[in-house]
Each structure stands twice: as C-alpha cells, then as structure tokens.
N, C-alpha and C positions, 0 to 999 in steps of 0.2 A: 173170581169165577162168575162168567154172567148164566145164567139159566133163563133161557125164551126158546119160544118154538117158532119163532120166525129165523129162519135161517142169514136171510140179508142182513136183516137187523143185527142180528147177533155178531154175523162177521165184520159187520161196520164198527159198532160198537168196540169188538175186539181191537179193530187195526188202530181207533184214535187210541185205547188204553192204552195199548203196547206203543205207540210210539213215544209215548211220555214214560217207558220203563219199565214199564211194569208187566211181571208173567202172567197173561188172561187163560185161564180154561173154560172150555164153554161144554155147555147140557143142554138138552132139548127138551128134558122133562125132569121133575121131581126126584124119579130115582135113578134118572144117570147123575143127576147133581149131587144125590146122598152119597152115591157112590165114590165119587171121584173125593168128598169131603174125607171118606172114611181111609184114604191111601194118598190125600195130598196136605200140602201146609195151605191152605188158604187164610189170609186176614180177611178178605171183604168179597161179600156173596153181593153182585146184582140180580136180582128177580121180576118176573115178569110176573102181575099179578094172578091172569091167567093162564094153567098151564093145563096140556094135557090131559094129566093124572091128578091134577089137583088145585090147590088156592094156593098164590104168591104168601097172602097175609097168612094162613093156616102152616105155613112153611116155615114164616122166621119164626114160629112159637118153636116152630119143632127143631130148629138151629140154634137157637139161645139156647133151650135147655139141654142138646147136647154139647155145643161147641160154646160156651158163655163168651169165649174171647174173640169170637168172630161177628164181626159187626154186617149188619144185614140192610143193602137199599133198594126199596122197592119199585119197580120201574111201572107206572100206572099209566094208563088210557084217557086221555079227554069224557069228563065228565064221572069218572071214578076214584076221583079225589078222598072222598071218604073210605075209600079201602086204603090207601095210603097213609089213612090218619089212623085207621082202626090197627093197622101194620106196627106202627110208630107205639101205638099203645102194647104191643105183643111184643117190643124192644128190638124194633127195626132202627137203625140211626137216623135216616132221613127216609126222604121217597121224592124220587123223578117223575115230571111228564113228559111220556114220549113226544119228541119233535120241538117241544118246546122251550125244556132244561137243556139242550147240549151244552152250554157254555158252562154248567153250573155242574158236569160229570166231570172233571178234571179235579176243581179245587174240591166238589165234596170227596171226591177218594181218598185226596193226601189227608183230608181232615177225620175221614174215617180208620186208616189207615195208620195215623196217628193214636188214635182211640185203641183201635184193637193190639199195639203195641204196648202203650200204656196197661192196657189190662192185663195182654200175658203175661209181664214184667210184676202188676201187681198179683197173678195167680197163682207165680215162681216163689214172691216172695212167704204168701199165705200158706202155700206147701210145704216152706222150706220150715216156716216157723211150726205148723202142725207134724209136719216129719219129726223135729225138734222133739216135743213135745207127745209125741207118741207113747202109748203105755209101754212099745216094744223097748222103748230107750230108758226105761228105767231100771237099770241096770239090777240084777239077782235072780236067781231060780228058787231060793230059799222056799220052803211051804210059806211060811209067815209073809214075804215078799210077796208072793205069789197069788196069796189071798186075799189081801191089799188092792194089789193091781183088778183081779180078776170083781170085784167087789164095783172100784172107780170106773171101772169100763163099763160095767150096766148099770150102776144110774147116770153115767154121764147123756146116756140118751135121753133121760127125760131132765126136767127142770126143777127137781126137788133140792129143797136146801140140802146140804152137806156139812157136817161135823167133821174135820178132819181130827184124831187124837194122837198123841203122841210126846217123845220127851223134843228138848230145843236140835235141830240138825237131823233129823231123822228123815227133810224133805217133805212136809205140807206145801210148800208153796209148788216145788214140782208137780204134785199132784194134783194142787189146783188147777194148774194151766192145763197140765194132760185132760183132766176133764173138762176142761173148758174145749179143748182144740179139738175132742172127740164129741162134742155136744152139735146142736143145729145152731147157736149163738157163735159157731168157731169166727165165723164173719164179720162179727160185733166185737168192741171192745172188751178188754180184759185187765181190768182193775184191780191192782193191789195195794193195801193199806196195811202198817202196821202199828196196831192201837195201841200197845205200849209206845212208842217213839212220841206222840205228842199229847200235850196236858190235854185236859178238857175241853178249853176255850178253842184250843188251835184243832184240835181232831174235831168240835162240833161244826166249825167254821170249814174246815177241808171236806169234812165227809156234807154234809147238806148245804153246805153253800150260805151267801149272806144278801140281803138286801145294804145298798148305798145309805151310812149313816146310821148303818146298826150298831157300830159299837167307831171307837175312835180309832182313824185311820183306814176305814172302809168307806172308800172313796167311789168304788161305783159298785153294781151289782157284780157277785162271782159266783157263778155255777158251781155245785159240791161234786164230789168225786162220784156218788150214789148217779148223779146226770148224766158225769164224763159216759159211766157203764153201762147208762140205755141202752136196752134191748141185747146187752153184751151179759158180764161174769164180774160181780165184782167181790174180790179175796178179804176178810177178813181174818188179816194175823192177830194170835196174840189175843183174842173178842174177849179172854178172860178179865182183861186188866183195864177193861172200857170201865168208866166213869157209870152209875149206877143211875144218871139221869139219861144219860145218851142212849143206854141200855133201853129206858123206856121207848124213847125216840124211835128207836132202831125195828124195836117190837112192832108201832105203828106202820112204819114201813113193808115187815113180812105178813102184816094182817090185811092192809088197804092197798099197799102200794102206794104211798103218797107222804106225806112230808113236808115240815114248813120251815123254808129258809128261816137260818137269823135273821130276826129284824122283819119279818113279812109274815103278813095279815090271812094270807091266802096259800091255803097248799099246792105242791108242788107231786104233779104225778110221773114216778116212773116204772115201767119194765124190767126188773132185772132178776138175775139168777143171784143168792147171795151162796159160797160157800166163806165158813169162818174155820177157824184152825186155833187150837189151846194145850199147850201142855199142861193145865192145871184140871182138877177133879170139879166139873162145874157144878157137879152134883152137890160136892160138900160145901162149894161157896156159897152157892142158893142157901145152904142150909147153917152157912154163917150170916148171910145177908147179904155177903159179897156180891152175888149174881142174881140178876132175877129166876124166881123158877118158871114162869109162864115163858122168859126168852128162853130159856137151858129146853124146855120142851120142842120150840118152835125150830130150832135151828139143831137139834139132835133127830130129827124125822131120821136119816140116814146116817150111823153116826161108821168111820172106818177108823180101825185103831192101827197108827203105819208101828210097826217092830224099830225096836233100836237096832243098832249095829251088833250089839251084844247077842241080840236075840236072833243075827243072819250069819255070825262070821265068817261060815262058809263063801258070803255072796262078797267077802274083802278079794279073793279071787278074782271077781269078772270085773270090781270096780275099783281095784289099786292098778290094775295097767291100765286102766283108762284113763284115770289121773294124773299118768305117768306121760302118756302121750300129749296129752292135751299142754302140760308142764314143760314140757322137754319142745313142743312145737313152739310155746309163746318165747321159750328163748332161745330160738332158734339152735337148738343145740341136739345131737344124735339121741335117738331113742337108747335110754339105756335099760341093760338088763336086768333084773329082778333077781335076787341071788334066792334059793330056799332059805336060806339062813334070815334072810329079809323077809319072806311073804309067810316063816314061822311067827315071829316076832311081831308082827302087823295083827295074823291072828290071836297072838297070848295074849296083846293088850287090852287092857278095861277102859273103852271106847268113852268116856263122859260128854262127849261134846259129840258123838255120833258120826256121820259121812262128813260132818262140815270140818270134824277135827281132822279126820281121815286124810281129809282133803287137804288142811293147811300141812300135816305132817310130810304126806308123798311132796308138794310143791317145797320143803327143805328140803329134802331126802333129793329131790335133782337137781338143788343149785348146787348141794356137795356133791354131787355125784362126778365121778371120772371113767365116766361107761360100764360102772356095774355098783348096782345098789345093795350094800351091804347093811348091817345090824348099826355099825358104827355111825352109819347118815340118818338115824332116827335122833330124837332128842334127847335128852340125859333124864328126862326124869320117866324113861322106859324104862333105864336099869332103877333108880329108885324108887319106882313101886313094884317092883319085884315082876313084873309083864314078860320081859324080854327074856329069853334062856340064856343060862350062865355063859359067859365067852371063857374057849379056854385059853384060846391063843393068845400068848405074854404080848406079841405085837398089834395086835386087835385092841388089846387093852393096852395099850401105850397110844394108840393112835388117838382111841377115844379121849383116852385122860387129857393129853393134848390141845385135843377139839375142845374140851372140856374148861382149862385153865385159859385157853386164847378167846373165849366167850365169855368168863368171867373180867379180862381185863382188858376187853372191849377192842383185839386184835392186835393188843399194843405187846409186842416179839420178847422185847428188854423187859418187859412187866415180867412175862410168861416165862421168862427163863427164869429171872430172879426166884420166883415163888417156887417150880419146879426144883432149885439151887442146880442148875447144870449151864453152860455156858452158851451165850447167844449162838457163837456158830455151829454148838452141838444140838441145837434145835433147829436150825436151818437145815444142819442136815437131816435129820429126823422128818421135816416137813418135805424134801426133795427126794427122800428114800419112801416114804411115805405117798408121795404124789399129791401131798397139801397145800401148793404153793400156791 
C-alpha cells in the first residue's frame, strides 16, 4: 500500500509496482491508509513522510505496534533524510529518496516483502506454540485442577519465581510452559532442565556454562543453559535432587542475577524468570540438610500445589478421549469408542504414575483396540490390584486370560497353547472368534 498525497506520484509509483506483480492499494492520507490496513492483507506500507493528517515517521510507530508483521518504507524529500533514519529507528525497514531511489523500489520491496513473510510464518508459529500451551488446554474442570490453573494465570503476568509441587506425572513442566507462554518473556526463550538426570559436574557445566580449559576436554568456551534463557523462562525440574553446592550457585543467581562460569574469573550476568518444580517436601530436606533453607525460601515466593489424578478422577473424563485421539491419530487408525465399562475402570484405578501413567495406559488400550475400547485393553495388573470391576462375562474373561498367557510367552501361539493345555488350532480359533488376530 503506498500512502502520499501527491496523486501523480502515487499513481506512477503504483503502475511500476503492479507491473512487477504485485497488488498496490493507495491512500491519500493517514486514515484512509489505517483504514484500508484494518480490512486488507497488506505486507509492505510505502509512506510519505509528510502527510495531511500527520508524520510518515509518527506512522510506522503506529503500524508496528498494531500490524508487527507488516514492514514499513518510508518515502522522504531531499534534504529530510534524518526523518528517514528517525523512521528506521521506530521499525520502518528502509526509507527512499524521492526521485532519486527508483531503481532501488523494486529490489527493496521483494527484500521487504520477503521479511514481512518470514515474520507472519514466525508469528503463526509463536501462536501456535502459545495456543499449545494455553491454560485453556490443560485439560479438567476439577475444583483442585481449576485452582491450579486459575493461581498459574496470575502470576504468570508478573516475573516472580514459581514453586511448582506435586507427585512425579501430575504435569509441572506443562504448567511451566503455560506460564511462560502467558508471561511478556512468551517471545524469549524457554528452557528446561531436569536436575536429577545429570551428576553434578555435568548439570554445573550445562546449567552455567564453562570457560576453555576448565576442566579436561573443554576445549573452548560454552555458554550454560541459565544464557540459552536470557531474557526468556528457564524450567527447573526435579530442583530437589540438585547437588547442595550448585544449590549455593543457583541462590546467587535469584539474589544478583549473575553467575561465574566454570573455570572463569569474572561473572557472568543474566535476565531470567527461574520457575523450579519438586515432588519432594523441601521443607523437611532443609531440615535434613538436604536443601538449602535460604534457597527453599527464595524460589517458594509462589509456591502452586498441581492435584494427582487421584485427587481429579472426575477430570479422567475430558483427558482419556483426548489420549485416545491423539493415539489413534499417530497410528493412523479410526478413532475408537470408549465403552463405560472402560471409562469405569480408568476411574476405579489407583493412578501412581498420575496423567503420564494414564497416558502410557490409553496409548496400549488403542494398539489393542478393534474399534471399541473395552476393560480387557487395559493391563493385567488392573485386575490385580483390585481397580478394575469384577468381569462377569466367562468370554471377557477368557479373552483377557488369553491376552494374558500370549504376553507372558512373549506371543509365541504353541507356548500359549501348551500352558493353557488346549490345542494350537483351538486357540487360533479363539483369537479369530475373538478378533485377536
């Protein structure tokens, strides 16, 4: 779109864009140009510094921050060069001299044009991953859920550390990101660690980084993960099981902001939001020695306690067809149906591993599946812990037993018969009558 108030201009201007392609809309002033922005697709606004109703440069401020992905080139006057640069400074992509750039309106468009693609593509994907991660998509209505979510949503607007609590699978790290992607750092990076998986040496090396020659085999300088998350979120999982010296470390970090690689003389300062996440009582470790208490204070400012599965059963409802689909999509195979007899059974159970057991369960439950998910595509050790409701039906319980003995001898038919003591082909049939084939 060009916007000038010289009419020739403008229609010259128009006729060479269009003949190299491209759809021109033109404005005469400020707010025919907002206008036509607010009901068309434009990539790239040309501007005339001065217009009518107002300043070219006062314009692309006002075009960045409502359109970000529309790139702004400002067309300037002999001897008003410095509005051009002041333009540039308020996130105009270039700027023209009239009469004097024409040869230079062609290639900077495609180069602009380029740019403002590049950005929608990056603002689709930034959406996509904060849509993702929206507090709406964390699946339950539970009060316990609910109080959770509703908690993560206001302080995700400010920058205070975060205690997430909870047992192992009950979704810490979901909730990190959700707060991060609801935060003003959504922009910034978002860094996860988790401090159990590596010893000491290697977590103080990953999380703060090392100077060349710090220790053998650090061969040049490497930025710590604490950098990667400048100005972003960086996740600590697990913060219980951190090393008691790193712990000091780490302290220094939520007190100054700053930090000294291994192996280097001089601190290193960064920006970031820390949330950490623990299923263990940090309280009582402080008070074994396990934990420091000055860190267990610093990073509990906000502390949210997420519910087990145990403590939402009801929310097994909105989040076993959602497992189901997502399962049943990656193998390419029909959505199957949820029988009650199955989404009673899902609720009796004594959930120990929380959504993530949940999760591994439903993903067996539809590789057996043959278009309707029953009691029998749950695992065997539902009927022995007593979870699952009695089966009355004799062929329910022959299917299972079945399933049962062919998992024990690792699918091998002539095993499974033998043990059963009935004959290979009277198990053949059984598995074809069945629909176990």
């Amino acid at each position: 779109m060009i916007i000038d108030d010289e009419a020739k201009l403008r229609g010259l201007l128009s006729r060479i864009i269009s003949l190299e392609g491209f759809l021109v809309l033109e404005a005469g002033d400020i707010k025919a140009g907002m206008k036509l922005l607010e009901k068309s697709e434009v990539q790239v606004v040309l501007s005339d510094v001065k217009l009518p109703d107002g300043n070219g440069v006062d314009l692309t401020r006002e075009i960045k921050t409502k359109y970000p992905c529309i790139e702004v080139i400002v067309l300037t006057a002999f001897g008003t060069i410095a509005d051009g640069v002041t333009a540039i400074k308020n996130g105009a992509f270039d700027y023209l001299v009239k009469g004097d750039d024409n040869e230079r309106i062609i290639p900077l468009l495609n180069k602009a044009i380029e740019k403002a693609q590049l950005q929608s593509r990056i603002y689709q994907l930034e959406k996509k991953v904060a849509d993702k991660y929206s507090f709406s998509n964390i699946l339950g209505s539970s009060p316990a859920i609910q109080q959770a979510k509703d908690l993560a949503a206001k302080v995700a607007l400010t920058d205070t550390t975060v205690l997430l609590l909870g047992e192992t699978g009950t979704g810490k790290e979901v909730f990190a990101q959700s707060i991060h992607e609801a935060g003003k750092r959504r922009f910034k990076p978002f860094v996860a660690v988790n401090c159990s998986a590596l010893g000491k040496e290697i977590l103080e090396s990953e999380l703060f980084g090392h100077k060349a020659g710090a220790f053998t085999g650090a061969l040049k300088d490497k930025r710590g993960l604490l950098e990667e998350a400048n100005e972003g979120t960086i996740f600590l999982d697990e913060i219980g099981e951190m090393n008691i010296d790193l712990q000091a470390k780490l302290l220094r970090v939520l007190e100054t902001s700053e930090f000294y690689r291994v192996g280097d003389a001089k601190t290193t300062k960064v920006n970031v939001r820390i949330i950490a996440a623990t299923n263990r009582n940090l309280r009582e470790e402080s008070e074994k020695g396990n934990f420091r208490l000055d860190l267990y204070y610093r990073l509990s400012v906000f502390q949210i306690q997420l519910p087990s599965l145990n403590e939402r059963i009801e929310d097994i409802e909105a989040i076993a067809p959602f497992f189901i689909r997502v399962f049943a999509e990656k193998m390419n195979k029909p959505v199957p149906d949820m029988s009650a007899e199955f989404l009673n059974a899902l609720k009796k159970h004594h959930w120990k591993g929380n959504t993530r057991e949940l999760k591994n369960v439903i993903e067996r439950a539809v590789i057996l599946s043959d278009g309707n998910l029953s009691p029998s595509a749950l695992p065997f050790d539902f009927a022995s812990s007593g979870s699952s409701p009695f089966v009355y039906d004799l062929q329910e319980v022959e299917k299972m037993h079945i399933q049962k003995v062919l998992q024990l001898t690792g699918g091998n038919k002539t095993e499974a018969a033998n043990k059963m003591n009935i004959a290979l082909a009277t198990l053949y049939r059984k598995l074809k009558d069945y629909k176990m084939e």
